[in-house]
N, C-alpha and C positions, 0 to 999 in steps of 0.2 A: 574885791573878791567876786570870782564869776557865779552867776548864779544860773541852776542846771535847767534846762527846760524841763517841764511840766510832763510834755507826749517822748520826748526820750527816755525817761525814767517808767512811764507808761510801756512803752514797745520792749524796753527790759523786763520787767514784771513780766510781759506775757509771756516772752523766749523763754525765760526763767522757768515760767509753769508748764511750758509745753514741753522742753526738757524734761521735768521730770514727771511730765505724764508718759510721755516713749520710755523712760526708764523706766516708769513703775509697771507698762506691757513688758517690755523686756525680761524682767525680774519674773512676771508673771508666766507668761511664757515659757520660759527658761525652768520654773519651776513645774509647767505642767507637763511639756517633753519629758523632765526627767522623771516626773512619776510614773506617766501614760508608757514614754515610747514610742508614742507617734506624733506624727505630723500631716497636717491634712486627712485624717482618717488614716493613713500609710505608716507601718513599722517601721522604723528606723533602722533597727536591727536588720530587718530582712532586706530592706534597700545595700545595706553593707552589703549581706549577704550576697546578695545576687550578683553587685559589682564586684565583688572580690571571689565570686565564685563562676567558676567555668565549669562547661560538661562535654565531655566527650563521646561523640558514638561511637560503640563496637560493635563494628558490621557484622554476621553472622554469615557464617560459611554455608553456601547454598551445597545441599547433600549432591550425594557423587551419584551415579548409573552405569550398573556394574552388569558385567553378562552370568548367566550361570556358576562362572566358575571364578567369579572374584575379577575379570579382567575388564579392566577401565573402559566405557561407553563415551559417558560424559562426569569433567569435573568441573572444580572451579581451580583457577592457578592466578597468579601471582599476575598482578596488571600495576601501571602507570597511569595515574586521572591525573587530570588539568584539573582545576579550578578555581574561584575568585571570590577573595573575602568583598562585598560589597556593601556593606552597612558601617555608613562613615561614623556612627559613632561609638564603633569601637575604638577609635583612633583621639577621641576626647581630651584623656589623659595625658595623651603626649604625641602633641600635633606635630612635633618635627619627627615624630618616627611613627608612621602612619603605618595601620599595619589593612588598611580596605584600599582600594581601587581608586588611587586620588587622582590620576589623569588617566579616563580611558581612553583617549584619542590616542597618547602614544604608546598605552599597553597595546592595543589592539591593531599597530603598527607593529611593534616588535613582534607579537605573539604569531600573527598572520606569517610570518618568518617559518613557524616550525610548525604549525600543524593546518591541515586540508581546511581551511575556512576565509572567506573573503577580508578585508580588514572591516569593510563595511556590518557585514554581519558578527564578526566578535564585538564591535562598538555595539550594536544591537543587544545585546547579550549583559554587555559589564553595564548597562544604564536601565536594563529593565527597573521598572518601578515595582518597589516594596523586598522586592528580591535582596536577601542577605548575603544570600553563598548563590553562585551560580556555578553551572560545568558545561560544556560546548558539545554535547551529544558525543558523536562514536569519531568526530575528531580529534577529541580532547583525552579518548580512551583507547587502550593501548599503544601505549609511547615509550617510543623505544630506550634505552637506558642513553642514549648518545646524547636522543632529543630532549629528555629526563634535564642532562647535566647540562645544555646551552641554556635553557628555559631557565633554571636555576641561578645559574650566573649573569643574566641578564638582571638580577635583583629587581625586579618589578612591585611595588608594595600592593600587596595584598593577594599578588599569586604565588601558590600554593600547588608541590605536585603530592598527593598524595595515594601512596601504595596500596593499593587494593585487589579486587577479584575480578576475574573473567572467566565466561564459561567455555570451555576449553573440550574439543570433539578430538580428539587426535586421530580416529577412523575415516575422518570425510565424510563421505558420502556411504553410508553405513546404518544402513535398517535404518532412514530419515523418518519416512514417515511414522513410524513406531516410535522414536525418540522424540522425536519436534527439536522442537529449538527455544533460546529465551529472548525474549526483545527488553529491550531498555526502554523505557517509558518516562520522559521529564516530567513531573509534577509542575504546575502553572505557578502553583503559589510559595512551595519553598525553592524550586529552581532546583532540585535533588532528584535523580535519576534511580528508579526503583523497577528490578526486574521481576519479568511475568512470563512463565512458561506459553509456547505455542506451539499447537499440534502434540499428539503423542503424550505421550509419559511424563514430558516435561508439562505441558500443559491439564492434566488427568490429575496428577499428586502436585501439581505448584504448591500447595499449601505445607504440605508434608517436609517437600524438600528447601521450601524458602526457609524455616528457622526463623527468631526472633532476635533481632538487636539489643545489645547487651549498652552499658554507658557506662561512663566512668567521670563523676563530679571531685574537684580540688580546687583548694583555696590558692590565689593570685597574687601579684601585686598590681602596681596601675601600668606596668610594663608585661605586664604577663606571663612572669616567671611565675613557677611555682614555689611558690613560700616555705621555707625549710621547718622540718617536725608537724607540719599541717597534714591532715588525717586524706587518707583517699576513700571515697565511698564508689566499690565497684558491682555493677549489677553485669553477672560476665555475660556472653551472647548463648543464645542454645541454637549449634550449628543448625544443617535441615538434615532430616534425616538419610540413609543410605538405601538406596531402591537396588535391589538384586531382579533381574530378570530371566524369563526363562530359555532367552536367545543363547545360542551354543558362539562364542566367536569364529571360532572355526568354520562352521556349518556356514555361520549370514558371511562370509570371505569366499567360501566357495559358490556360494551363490549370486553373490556382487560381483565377484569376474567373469564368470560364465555368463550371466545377462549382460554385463558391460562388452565381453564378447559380441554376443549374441544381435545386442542393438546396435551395435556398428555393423554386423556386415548385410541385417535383413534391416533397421530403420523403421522396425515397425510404428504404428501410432501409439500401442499400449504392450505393454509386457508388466503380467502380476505373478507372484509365485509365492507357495507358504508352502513351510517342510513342518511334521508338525509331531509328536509324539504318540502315536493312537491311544496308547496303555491309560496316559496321565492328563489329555489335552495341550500340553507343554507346546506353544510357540518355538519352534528351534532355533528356525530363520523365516525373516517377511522382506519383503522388496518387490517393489515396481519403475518400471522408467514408461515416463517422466520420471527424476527423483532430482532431491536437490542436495550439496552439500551443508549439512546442519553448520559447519563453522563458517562458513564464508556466505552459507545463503543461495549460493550462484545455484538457479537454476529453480527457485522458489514459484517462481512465477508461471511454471507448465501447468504445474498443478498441488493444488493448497489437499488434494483429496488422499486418503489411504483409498487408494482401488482394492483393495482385500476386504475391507470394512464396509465402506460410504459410499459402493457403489454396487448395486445390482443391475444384472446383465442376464439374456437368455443364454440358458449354460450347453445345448448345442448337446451333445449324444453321452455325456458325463452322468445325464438325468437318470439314463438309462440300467444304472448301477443299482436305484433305488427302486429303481417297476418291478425290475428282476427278482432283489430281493423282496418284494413285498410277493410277487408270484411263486417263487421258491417257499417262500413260508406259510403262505396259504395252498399249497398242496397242486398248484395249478400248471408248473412252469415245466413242459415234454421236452426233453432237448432233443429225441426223436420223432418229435412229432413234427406234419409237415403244413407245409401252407404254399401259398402261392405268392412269390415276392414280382417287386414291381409297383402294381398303384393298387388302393383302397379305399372303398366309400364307406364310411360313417353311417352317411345316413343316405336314403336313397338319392334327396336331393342336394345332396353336399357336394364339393368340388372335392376330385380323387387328391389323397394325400399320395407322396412317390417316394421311395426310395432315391441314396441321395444322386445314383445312376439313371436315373429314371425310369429303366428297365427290367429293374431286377436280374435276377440268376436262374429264374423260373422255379421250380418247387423245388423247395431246401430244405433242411431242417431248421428247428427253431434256435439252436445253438448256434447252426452256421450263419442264423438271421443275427443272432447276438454277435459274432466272429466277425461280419460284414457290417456291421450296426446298420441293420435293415430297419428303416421309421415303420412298413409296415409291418415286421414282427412285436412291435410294441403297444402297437396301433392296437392289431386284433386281440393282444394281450391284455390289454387295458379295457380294451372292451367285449370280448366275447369270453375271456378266461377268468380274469381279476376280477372285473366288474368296477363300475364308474365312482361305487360309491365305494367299498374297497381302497381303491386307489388314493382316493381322495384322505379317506384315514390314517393310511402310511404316509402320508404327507406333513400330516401332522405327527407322527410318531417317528418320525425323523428329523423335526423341528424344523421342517424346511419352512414353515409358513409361519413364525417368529422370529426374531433376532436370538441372537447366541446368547448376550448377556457379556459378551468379554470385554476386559478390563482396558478398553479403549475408548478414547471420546467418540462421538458423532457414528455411533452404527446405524445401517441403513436396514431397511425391512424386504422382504420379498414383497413380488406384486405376483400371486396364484391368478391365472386365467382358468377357469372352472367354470365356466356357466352353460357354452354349450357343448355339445358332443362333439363338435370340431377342437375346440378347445381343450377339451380335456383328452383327446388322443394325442395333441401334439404337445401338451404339457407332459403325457409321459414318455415321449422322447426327448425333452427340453426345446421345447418352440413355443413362444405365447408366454410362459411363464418365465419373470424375471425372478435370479439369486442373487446373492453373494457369494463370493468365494470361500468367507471364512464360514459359511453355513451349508457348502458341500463338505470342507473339511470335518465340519462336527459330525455330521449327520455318516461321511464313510469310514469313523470312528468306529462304527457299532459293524461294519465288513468288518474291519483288521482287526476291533478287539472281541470278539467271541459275541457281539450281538449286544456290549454295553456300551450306551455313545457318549460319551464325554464331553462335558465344556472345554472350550477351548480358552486359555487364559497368557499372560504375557507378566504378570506379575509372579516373580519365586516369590520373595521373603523381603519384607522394609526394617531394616536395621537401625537404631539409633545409633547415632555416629557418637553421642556423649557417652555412652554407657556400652554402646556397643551390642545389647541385649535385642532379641530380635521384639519387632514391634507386633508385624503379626506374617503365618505365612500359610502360602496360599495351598490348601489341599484339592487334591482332588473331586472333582464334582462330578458324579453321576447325570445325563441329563435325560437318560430315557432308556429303557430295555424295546425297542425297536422290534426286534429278530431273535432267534435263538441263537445259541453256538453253533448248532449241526445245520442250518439254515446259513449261518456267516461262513461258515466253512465251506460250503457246498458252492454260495456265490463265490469266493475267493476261486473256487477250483474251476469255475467257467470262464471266471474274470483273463484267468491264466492261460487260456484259449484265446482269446484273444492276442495276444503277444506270440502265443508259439504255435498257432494254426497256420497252415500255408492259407489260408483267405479269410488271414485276421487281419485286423485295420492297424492291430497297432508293433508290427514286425519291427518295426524300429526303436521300440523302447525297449527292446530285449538287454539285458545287461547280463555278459561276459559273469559266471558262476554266481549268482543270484537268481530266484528267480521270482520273477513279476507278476504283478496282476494287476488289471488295470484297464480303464477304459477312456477312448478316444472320444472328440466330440471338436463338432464344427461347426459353430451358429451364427445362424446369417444375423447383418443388423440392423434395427429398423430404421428408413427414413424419418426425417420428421413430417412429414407428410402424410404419410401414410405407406403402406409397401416397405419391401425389404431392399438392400442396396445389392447391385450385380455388379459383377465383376469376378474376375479369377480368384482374387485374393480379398474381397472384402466379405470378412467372414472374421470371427475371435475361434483360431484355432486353438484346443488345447488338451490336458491331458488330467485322468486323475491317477495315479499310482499308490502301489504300495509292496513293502518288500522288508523281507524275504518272506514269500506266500504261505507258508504255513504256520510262520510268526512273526506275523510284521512288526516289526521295530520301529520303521518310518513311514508315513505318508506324505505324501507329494501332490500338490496342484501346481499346474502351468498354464497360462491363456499367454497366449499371442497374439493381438487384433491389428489384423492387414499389413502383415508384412511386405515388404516387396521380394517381389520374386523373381529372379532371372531361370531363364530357360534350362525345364529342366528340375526346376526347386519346386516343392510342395510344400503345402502350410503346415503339413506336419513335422518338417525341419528343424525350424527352430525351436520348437517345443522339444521336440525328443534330443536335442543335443543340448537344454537347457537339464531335462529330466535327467535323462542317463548319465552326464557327466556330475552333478550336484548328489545324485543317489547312491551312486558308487563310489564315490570322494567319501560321502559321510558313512557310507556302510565299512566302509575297510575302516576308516578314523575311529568308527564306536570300534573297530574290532569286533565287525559280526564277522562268523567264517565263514565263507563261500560254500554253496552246494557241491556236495560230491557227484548229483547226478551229469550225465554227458550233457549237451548241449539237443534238443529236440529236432533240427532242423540240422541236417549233416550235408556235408559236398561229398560228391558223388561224381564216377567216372559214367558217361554215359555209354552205354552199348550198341553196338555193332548192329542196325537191323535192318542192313537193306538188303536186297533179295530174298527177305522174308517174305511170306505172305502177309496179308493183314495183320488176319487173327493172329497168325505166330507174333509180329511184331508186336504188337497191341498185347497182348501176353507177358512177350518182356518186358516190358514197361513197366508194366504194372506191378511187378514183382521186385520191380529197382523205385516202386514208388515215383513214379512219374505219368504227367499226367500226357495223353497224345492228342493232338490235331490232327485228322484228315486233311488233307487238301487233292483230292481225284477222285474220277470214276471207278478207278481199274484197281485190284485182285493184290499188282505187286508193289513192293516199294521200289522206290528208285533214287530217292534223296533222302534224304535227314538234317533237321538241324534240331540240336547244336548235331556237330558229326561226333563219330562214333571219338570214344576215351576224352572230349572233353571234359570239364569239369562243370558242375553244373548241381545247383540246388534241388536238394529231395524237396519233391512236389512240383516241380518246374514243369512249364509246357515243353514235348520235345513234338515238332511239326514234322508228319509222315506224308510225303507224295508221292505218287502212285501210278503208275501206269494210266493212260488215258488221256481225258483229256481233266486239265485241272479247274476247282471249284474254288469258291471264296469261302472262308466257314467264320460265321459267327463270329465277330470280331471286338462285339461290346462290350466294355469291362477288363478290356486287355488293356498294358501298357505297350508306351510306342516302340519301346527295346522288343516286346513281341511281335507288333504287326510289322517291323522290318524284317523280321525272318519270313513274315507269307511274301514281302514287296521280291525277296532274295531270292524267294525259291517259284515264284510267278512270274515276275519278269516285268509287274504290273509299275507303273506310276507312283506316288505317293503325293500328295497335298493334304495339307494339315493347318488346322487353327486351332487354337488356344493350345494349353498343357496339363500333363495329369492324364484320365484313360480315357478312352476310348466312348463317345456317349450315341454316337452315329454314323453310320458308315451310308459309301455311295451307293456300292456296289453290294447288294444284295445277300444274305447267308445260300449257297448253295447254287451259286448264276455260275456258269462257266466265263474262266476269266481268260483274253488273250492277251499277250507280250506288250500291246499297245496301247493299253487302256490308262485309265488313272480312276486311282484309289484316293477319295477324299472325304476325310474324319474329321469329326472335332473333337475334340479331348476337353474334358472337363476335372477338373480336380476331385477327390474323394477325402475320405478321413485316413 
């Protein structure tokens, strides 16, 4: 019989007890899990939980921007994302049907196939660290249904194209700066693309129209279906809400092709314009070019500014509206009364200010000085009638020397030039002091509506798009009583002078059975140096209107800075076929009805007056409302132009020469269509530089001229 060793029976014993020291942890264990529920401090339960439970996000529909009258600005529509499950262990459970990024070398070979990205940089992308989900920016977004379906059938494990939103301009290039636009922002750390309003309204309410994401959690298997009679827990999204504005579509259409016009055939550096409601403050239509397309972007980069809002400029002879009224209301302003136009000192030792001829018209009245927009009738206005301090307080009661307050980001302020008595003459013509546009619009609120000036606002009504119930909407706001009614009335009626005077400035912005009121303005702009810039055309031509004058319905600003000009074109051009054509578009579309009055400025046959005497002739004239030129020594006529039964504008110069021997007469402030009628009927030469009237002649008022001589002017532009 064998007998067992000693240390075998020993190394048994031990196994034996070490065995059932592991069982009796096991046993122990076993029974404390199932008391507890956890394991390592960790609920077992919720560990299920979480593996067997997935969550889904419900994107939230970013609110729409609608014009006035319900017609679509900007929405969100229907889009195609790329993206990539990246977090391998999703894929745990069942490693042969991988559902994350398990070769990105050859996704991002095939993927580079269908969408704008290098293959180098989608490999970039599918290997970021920590990253779960990733998406390839604005390559990866909006895809088209074709590229949708190759993408798909390529079965790639862990990409994914999922349906979503884009925000959607379907106008283009359409009141940009007043909308903005939304950029897509990737997050570092979840690799998830989250949009953020830029510029404008998008940018102003981002918060409003973003909305909140909604989810949606369900129970799984280890393949990721969802498990039959398992509960769904949905938190639904709360869309963003619906922004209504007070732009007219129609209105910003007629004014986005007439500028798109307008800047192709002049090229100016800047074009701004705002049509505006006087009654309410209501923004109708806003535009400038530069401007960019909000859907595509193109063109973003001229300028990131609203020039209406965010940028202040000296506003050039517009200012003038507001001296007037502040004179008219303080009992000051003679429209028969006279002065001496040309230059003006201040102060003894000050440098003379000039009219913008340089010569003036010699003693006018003070209306014809407003009709001419003469600086020195403003000048001695401001300072010998109004008075410095005066003037200075309508500045502020016409809120020219604060921001408006309107419902846009980044408004910019006035810069008031006030300190000396040079400075504050030429601030009440607009020289020296810088505005904004939309703060002559408030402030010529209180002309067109009876002396009460209104804020100016771009927000109607914010609608919740869930319930549909309005959020809140925007009333009217009072921003100053200015001026009286019989005070606003009375500017309105001089303003109107200006447009239908034969030596008003602003003959051009007459519009065909309405009738206007309005004043011109053309300001020079400063180096940065110092000094103002020269040239014909560098100057922000532009215009303020309003209409129909005895109840304005619309208000109108137009600037045009440094257009180019061909021979012939004045800077008032493209302003007044900006003006006139958008004014008159929007006035028949409200369906305002046109004035029954005639037109004030009529054609006219001219008459027969040669072998009259002077005074006979110069008689007739006058009785057909026409204005005469001498040109002789002698008693009789002997020529005429235009000649006799032409046709020819009431108020027009008709030139009389005369027996004898003939004269030069006064020729500054004429246009060149006029001084070829003295070259026609003289016999004289002509030389000419620049364009626009007449600032300097060679030859003398009153020198006897012969056949052989030359006549040489320069012409400078006016308003």
């Amino acid at each position: 019989m064998i007998r067992k060793q000693p240390n075998i029976n020993l190394g048994a014993a031990i196994l034996f007890l070490l065995f059932c020291l592991l069982f009796f942890v096991l046993i122990i264990r076993f029974f404390s899990i199932q008391a507890t529920g956890e394991v390592s401090g960790a609920v077992l339960a919720a560990k299920a939980e979480k593996k067997y439970t997935s969550e889904k996000r419900l994107e939230a529909k970013r609110g729409s921007i609608l014009d006035r009258k319900g017609e679509v600005i900007a929405e969100d529509a229907s889009s195609y994302k790329l993206v990539a499950i990246t977090d391998s262990s999703l894929s745990e459970n069942d490693p042969k049907h991988p559902v994350h990024v398990k070769d990105p070398e050859k996704t991002a070979k095939e993927l580079a196939k269908y969408i704008d990205l290098e293959e180098s940089e989608i490999f970039r992308i599918l290997t970021k660290k920590g990253a779960k989900q990733v998406e390839f920016g604005s390559a990866g977004r909006d895809l088209s249904y074709e590229a949708k379906k190759k993408i798909e059938n390529l079965n790639l494990p862990g990409i994914a194209i999922v349906e979503g939103q884009k925000r959607n301009y379907p106008n283009g290039t359409f009141a940009s700066h007043v909308i903005g636009f939304v950029e897509e922002k990737e997050d570092e750390q979840t690799g998830k693309y989250t949009e953020t309003g830029k510029l404008g309204v998008e940018q102003s309410l981002n918060k409003l129209l973003t909305g909140t994401d909604g989810y949606m959690t369900y129970k799984r298997d280890i393949w990721g279906y969802i498990l039959p009679n398992s509960k769904e827990d949905v938190v639904p999204a709360k869309n963003g809400d619906n922004v209504y504005l007070t732009l007219d579509k129609k209105i910003q259409s007629f004014l986005e092709n007439t500028m798109t016009k307008v800047n192709k055939e002049y090229n100016p550096k800047k074009i701004i314009a705002i049509v505006a409601n006087p009654k309410t403050g209501e923004i109708l239509a806003m535009s400038q070019r530069p401007t960019f397309n909000s859907a595509t972007r193109e063109g973003i980069n001229q300028t990131w500014h609203n020039e209406a809002i965010e940028t202040s400029f000296e506003p050039g002879s517009t200012m003038k509206i507001f001296t007037l009224a502040a004179a008219v209301e303080e009992g000051v302003f003679n429209p028969d009364g006279k002065y001496k136009s040309g230059s003006y000192k201040v102060t003894a030792n000050s440098i003379p200010i000039h009219d913008h001829n340089r010569v003036g018209w010699g003693t006018i009245t003070y209306l014809e000085g407003l009709q001419r927009s003469s600086n020195v009738a403003f000048a001695k206005i401001a300072k010998e009638k109004l008075g410095f301090e005066s003037l200075r307080e309508y500045l502020t009661k016409f809120g020219l020397d604060q921001p408006t307050g309107i419902d846009l980001p980044h408004e910019a302020n006035s810069s008031i030039a006030f300190t000396w008595p040079v400075e504050k003459v030429t601030t009440a013509y607009g020289q020296g002091t810088a505005l904004t546009p939309i703060q002559q619009i408030q402030a010529v609120t209180a002309i067109a509506n009876n002396g009460k000036m209104v804020k100016p606002h771009v927000i109607d009504k914010i609608v919740d798009s869930n319930t549909n119930n309005v959020v809140k909407k925007t009333a009217t706001e009072v921003a100053g009583y200015p001026i009286s009614a019989a005070t606003a009335k009375q500017v309105r009626d001089y303003l109107e002078t200006v447009i239908t005077s034969k030596n008003g400035t602003g003959k051009k912005y007459k519009i065909e059975g309405y009738d206007v009121a309005g004043k011109t303005g053309t300001a020079s702009i400063p180096k940065s140096g110092g000094g103002y810039m020269t040239g014909e055309s560098n100057y922000v031509f532009s215009f303020m209107g309003m209409a129909p004058k005895d109840d304005p319905e619309l208000v109108m600003y137009v600037a045009v800075q440094q257009p180019e000009l061909e021979t012939g074109k004045v800077g008032s051009d493209p302003v007044s076929e900006i003006f006139t054509s958008v004014m008159k578009s929007s006035l028949q579309y409200m369906e305002i009805k046109p004035s029954a009055k005639p037109s004030v400025t009529q054609s006219l046959n001219v008459p027969d007056v040669i072998d009259l005497s002077l005074n006979e002739a110069e008689k007739v004239l006058r009785n057909h409302s026409l204005q005469t030129v001498v040109i002789g020594k002698g008693d009789t006529i002997t020529s005429q132009l235009p000649q006799a039964s032409e046709s020819y504008l009431e108020g027009g110069k008709v030139l009389l020469q005369t027996d004898g021997k003939a004269t030069m007469p006064n020729i500054k402030g004429w246009s060149l269509r006029d001084v070829l009628k003295v070259t026609e009927l003289t016999g004289v030469k002509l030389k000419t530089s620049g364009s626009g009237y007449v600032s300097s002649q060679s030859i003398k008022a009153g020198t006897t001229v012969k056949g052989n001589e030359t006549l040489t002017i320069k012409l400078k532009k006016m308003e």
